[in-house]
N, C-alpha and C positions, 0 to 999 in steps of 0.2 A: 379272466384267464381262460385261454382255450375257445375265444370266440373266433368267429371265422374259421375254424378248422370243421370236416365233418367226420368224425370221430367214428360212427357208427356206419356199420353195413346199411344199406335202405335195400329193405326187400320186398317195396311198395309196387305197383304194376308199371308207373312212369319211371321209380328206379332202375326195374329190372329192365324195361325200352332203351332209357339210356345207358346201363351197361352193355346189349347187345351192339345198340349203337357204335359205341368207344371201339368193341372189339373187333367188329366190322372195319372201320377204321386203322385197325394195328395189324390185324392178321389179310384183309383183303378178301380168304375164301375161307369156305367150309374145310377146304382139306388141311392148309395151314392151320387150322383152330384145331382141326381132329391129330393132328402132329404135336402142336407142341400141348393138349392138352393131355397127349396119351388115351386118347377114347374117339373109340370106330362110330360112335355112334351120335356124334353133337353136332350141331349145327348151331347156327347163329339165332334163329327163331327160337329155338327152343332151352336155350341157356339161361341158368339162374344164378342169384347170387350164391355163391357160396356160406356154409354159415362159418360162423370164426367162433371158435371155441376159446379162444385167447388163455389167459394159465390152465385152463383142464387138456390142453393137448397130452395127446403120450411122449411124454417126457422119459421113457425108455429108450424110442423106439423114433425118437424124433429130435432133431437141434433146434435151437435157437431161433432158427432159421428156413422161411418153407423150399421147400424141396423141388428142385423144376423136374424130377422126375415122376414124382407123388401130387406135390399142392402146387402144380401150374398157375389153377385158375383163381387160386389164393395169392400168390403172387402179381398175377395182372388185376386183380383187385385193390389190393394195395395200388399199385402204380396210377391204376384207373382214382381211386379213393382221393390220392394226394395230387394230382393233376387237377382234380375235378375242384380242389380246395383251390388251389391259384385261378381256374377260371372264372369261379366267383367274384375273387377279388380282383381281377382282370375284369370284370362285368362291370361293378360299380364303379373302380377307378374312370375306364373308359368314360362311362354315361356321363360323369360329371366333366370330364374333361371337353367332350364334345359340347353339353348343355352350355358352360361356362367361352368354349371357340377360344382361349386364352391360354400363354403360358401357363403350364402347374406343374407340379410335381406329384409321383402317386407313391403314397406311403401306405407300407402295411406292416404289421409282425408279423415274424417269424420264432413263436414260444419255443424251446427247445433249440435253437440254434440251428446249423444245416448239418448235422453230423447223421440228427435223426430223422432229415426231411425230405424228401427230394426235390430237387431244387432247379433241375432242368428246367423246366416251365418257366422258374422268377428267371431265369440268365435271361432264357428267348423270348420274354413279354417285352412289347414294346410300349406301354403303358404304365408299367411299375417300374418305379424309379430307386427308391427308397425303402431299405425295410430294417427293422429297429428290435431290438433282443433287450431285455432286461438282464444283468448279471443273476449269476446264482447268489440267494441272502446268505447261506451262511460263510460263503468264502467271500464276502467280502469283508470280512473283520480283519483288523488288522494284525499281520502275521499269517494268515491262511492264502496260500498263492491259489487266484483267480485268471491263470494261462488261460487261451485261446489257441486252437488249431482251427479254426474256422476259414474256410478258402479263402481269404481276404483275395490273394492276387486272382483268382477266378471273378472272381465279385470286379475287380478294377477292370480286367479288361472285358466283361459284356457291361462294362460304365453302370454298374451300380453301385451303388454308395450305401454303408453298412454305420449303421446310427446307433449309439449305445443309447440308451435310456435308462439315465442316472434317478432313481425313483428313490431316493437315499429317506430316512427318518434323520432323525436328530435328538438329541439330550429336550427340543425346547417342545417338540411333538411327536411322542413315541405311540406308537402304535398300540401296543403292550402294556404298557405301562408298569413290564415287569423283567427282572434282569434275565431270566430264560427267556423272554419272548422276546426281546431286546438283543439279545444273540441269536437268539432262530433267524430273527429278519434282518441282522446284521448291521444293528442301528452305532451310528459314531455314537458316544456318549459324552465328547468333549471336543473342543476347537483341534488337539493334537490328531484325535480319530479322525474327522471329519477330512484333514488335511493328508492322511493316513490312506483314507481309501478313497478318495476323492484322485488322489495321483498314482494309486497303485490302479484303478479300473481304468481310467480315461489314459493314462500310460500308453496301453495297447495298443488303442484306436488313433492315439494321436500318431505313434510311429508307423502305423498300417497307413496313413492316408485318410483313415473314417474319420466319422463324426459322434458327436453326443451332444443332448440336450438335457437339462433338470427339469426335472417332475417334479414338484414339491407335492405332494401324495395324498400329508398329513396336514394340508395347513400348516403354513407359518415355522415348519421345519428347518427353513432356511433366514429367518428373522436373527440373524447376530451378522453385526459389521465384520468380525472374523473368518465367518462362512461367505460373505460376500464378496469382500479379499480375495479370498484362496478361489472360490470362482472365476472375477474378474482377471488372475493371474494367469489362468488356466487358459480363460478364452484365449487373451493376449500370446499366449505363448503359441497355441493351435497358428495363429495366424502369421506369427513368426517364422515356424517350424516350416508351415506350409508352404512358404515365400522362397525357400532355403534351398537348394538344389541337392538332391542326393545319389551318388553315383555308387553305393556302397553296396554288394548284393550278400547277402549268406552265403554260405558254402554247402547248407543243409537244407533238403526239399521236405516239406510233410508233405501225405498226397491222400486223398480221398477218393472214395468211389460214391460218386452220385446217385449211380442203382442200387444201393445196396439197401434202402430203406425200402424199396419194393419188397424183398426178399425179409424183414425183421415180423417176427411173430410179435403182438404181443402178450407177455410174458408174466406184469407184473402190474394188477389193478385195472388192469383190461385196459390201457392206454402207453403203459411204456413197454420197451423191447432191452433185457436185459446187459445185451450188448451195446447197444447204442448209450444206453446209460452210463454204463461205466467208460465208453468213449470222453465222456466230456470228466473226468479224473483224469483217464489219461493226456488231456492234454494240458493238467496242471502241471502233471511231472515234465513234459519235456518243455513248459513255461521256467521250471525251476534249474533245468540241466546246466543252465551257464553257456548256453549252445544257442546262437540265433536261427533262424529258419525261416521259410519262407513256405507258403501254404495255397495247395492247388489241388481243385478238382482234377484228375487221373487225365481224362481228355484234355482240360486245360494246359495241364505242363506238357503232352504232348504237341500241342497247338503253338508256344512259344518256341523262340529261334533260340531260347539260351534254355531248353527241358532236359537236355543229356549233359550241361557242364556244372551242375553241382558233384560235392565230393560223395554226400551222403542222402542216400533216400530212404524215409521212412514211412513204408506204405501200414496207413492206419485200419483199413477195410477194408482189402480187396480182395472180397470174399469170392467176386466174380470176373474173370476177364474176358476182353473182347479179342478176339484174334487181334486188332490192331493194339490193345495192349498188348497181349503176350511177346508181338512182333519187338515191339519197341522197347520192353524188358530186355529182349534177348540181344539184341542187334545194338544197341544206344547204350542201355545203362548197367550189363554185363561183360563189363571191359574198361581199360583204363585205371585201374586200383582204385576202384568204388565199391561203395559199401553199403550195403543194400539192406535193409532189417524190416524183418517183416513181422505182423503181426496178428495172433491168433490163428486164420484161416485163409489165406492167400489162395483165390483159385479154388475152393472147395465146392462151392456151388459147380464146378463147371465137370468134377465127379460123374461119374454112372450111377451111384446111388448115395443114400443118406450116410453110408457108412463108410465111403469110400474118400481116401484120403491121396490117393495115386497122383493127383493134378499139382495139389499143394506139395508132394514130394518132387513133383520136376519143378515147379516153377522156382521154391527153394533151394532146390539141390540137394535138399538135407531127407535122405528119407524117415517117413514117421508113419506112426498110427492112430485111428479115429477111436474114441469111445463114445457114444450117444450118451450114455446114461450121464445127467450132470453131476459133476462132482465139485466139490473145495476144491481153490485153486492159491492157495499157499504157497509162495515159492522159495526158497533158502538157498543163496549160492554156495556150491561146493570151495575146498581148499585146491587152489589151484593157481599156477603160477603164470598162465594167461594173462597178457596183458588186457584183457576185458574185466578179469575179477576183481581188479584192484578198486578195494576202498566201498566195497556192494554193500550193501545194508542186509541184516538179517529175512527181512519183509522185501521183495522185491514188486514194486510195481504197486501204485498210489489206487487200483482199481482193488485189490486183496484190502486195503488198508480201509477204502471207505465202506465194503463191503463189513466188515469190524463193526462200521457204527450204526447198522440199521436193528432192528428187531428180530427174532429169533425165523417167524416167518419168511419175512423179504429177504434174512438172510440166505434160507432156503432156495426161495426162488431166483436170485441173483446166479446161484451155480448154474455153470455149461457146460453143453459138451465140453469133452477135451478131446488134447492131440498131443502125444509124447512123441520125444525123438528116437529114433531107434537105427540110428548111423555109426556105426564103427569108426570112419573117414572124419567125423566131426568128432568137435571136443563142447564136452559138457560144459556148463558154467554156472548149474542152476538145478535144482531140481523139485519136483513137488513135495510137499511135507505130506502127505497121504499117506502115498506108497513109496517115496524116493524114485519115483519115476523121471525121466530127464525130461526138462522142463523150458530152457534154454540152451542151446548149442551153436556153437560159430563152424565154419566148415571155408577154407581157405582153396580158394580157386586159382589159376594164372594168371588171371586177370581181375579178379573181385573178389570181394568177401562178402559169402551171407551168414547174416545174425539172425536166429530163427528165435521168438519170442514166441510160445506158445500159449502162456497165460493169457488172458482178456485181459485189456489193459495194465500188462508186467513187465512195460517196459520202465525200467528209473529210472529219474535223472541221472546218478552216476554211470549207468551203464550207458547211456548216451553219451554223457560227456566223454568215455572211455572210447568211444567207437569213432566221435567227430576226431579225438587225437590222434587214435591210429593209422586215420584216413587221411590225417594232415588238413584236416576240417579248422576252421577260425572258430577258439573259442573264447567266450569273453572273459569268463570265469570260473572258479571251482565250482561244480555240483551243491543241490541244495541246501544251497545259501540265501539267495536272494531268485524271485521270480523278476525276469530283465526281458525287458523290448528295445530296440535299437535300428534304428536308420542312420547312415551316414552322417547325420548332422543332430541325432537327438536320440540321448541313453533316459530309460525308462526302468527304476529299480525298486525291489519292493523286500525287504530283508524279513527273512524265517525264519534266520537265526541270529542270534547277537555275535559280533567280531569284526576283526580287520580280514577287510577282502582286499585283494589284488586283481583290478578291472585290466584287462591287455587290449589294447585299440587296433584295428586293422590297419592303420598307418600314424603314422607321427601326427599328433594335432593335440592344439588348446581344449582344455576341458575348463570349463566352466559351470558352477551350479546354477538354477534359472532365477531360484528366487533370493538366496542370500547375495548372488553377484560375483560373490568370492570366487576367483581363478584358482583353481586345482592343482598341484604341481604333476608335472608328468615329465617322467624320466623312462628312455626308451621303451617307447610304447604303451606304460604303461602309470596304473596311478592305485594308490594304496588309501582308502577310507576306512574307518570305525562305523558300523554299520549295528543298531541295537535291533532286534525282533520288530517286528510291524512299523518301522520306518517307510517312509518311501520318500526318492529323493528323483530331479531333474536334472537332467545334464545338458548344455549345449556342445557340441564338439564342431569347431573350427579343423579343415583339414591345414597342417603349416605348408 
């Protein structure tokens, strides 16, 4: 774990060459360096590495987040850091590619997924082809939803292909050899488990277009004719699905910002960034919303000819814009009865200072205030007869919820800034259990609707699902029930809770399961199963 990445500052003499170098490179002159580092007095010669204090920063007096007014050159260090990790792997792929003069393919990891990474570099290499994530161990047990917001459509169109790496244990080679460490690393412990989460992770990827391969990790973890079934059926189906023509698009965009991992301190054990963390909870919950979506890098969606006809966009980090975002926000996707939800700090980086929250009040519409100092971020919806309130859970937002289960410390360090709402014009929906400060608010435009989520990762499922209906968004199902993937010709479902769901189809068509065979009955649009806790089930859909 963690190879290939370079994790630490190098503040050796050939580091510090190569970092002047890079900057040379990015800024051109002296004067641009002396601008955007804020200092009269630097040049390229004589620049050093910055040091990174990672959890001792002033956490009074400072976000999450470095500051382009304060830690510039901590920010293009980051950037320089993570660039400098892909042209390694860019280095060796090449070598052997040219040594060998033959087709190949260049694989590499990606630990942490791209929410925390920056990933520019992998789009624009033209040597890496492929690159492979491990799921998280403890969601993958069955009944714990294992969502993805991961760009997949950015990844399809610079032709990379996104490889799950199925590294599962089993009942016949447990790692552990004991039933808490057996749930830590998320082991099947029987043919039903095996089949459990075997279809709830590859689900994803099958309807994304990706891929997956098995690891057997542990030896012989995969030694039972039942596990080798339920493989062989999976391949079989991958090749089916993919044969299958799918015209079917979501209604809902998730969007990400690529820069934003330039800009993430870290926070917690001197290698994670406490936002970027709880990024990837939030993208269980809106796995679980009953809402399909479709997922791009920020420049990407603007890059496609269909980036302004979804109903709903949910920007996940867009801590930073570029004028040609801001443009494209205002002009494309502020208009037409869309619904825009943003989250934590939209535009904040783009501020006058660490405390300023002025940027994020227009890009929103909804004005608000910044607090540095971090705080709990509990959130409780108010009583309110808002057609968004309906149905909200006490706990809002699956980032508060897994913040619950760590240690009294990480607990600590998990808190963030925040940003309450402080709009008359908007109506509350939500507030922090702190102080009752407002926490969520929606604010209703002539032409759009913004949903301001101010929690790290607080947005629910159900408040999702409430925002695709309002919008007239295609949803498939009620709220966290089942965590569901879907392409036009293949339903991917994984149940959370036990009960009869009602699945709605985006048009008339044959539903069929893939491995019992049984045809579905489906009556106008729609189709009603019994669905127990940590099921997972395949669907084909024929359109009639």
């Amino acid at each position: 774990d963690g190879q290939f990445e370079v994790l630490r500052r190098d503040h050796s003499k050939n580091g510090t060459l190569a970092w002047s170098k890079w900057l040379k490179s990015k800024y051109g002159s002296n004067d641009a360096l002396r601008k955007a580092w804020n200092n009269s007095s630097i040049v390229f010669d004589n620049v050093t590495v910055p040091a990174n204090y990672y959890e001792k920063y002033n956490r009074q007096n400072s976000s999450s987040l470095f500051s382009p007014q304060t830690e510039q050159p901590d920010r293009d260090y980051e950037e320089y850091r993570q660039e400098r990790t892909w042209r390694i792997k860019e280095y060796l792929i090449k070598s052997i590619k040219d040594e060998f003069n033959k087709p190949m393919l260049g694989i590499t990891w990606l630990m942490g997924g791209a929410l925390g990474k920056s990933c520019k570099p992998l789009l624009e290499s033209k040597v890496i082809d492929i690159i492979v994530t491990q799921p998280t161990y403890q969601n993958r047990r069955p009944g714990m939803p294992n969502g993805s917001t991961n760009p997949f459509e950015s990844f399809h169109a610079h032709n990379k292909l996104w490889v799950l790496e199925m590294d599962l244990r089993s009942w016949l080679r447990e790692t552990y050899a004991n039933e808490i460490g057996s749930m830590k690393i998320g082991t099947p412990l029987s043919p039903d488990e095996f089949r459990s989460v075997n279809r709830k992770l590859t689900g994803d990827f099958l309807t994304a277009g990706n891929g997956w391969w098995y690891f057997d990790i542990s030896s012989n973890a995969f030694a039972n004719p039942e596990i080798m079934q339920e493989i062989k059926t999976s391949i079989d189906t991958f090749i089916d699905v993919q044969q299958k023509h799918s015209a079917f698009r979501p209604d809902v965009a998730i969007v990400t910002s690529s820069n934003t991992p330039h800009s993430a301190r870290m926070t917690i054990n001197r290698f994670r960034n406490n936002l970027s963390w709880l990024l990837g909870y939030q993208g269980n919950a809106i796995a679980a919303s009953g809402v399909p979506y479709d997922s791009y890098f920020f420049d990407d969606l603007i890059a496609t000819t269909h980036g302004d006809r979804y109903k709903v966009y949910v920007f996940l980090n867009a801590v930073e814009l570029t004028s040609a975002q801001r443009e494209f926000i205002e002009k494309k996707l502020k208009r037409g009865g869309k619904a825009i939800v943003w989250l934590y700090a939209p535009g904040y980086l783009n501020g006058k200072s660490p405390n300023d929250a002025s940027v994020v009040s227009a890009v929103t519409g909804i004005n608000v205030n910044m607090e540095l100092e971090p705080k709990e971020f509990e959130v409780y919806p108010v009583q309110s007869q808002h057609p968004l309130s309906e149905g909200l859970l006490p706990r809002q937002g699956y980032g508060d919820i897994f913040r619950l289960t760590q240690g009294a410390d990480t607990m600590k360090a998990i808190n963030v800034s925040r940003f309450t709402v402080n709009d008359p014009q908007s109506e509350v929906i939500a507030r922090y259990a702190f102080d009752d400060a407002p926490a969520i608010a929606v604010k209703k435009f002539p032409n759009w609707t913004s949903v301001y989520v101010t929690a790290s990762s607080g947005l629910s499922p159900e408040l999702l699902n409430n925002i695709a209906k309002q919008a007239g968004a295609y949803r498939l199902c009620p709220p966290n029930m089942v965590q569901s993937s879907m392409n036009g010709s293949f339903l991917s479902i994984h149940a959370i809770k036990s009960g009869n769901i009602t699945f709605s189809l985006p048009y008339q068509a044959r539903v069929t399961d893939v491995h019992s065979k049984k045809e579905i009955p489906v009556k106008m649009q729609k189709f009603n199963i019994y669905l127990k806790a940590g099921e997972s089930r395949w669907f084909n859909i024929k359109a009639d």
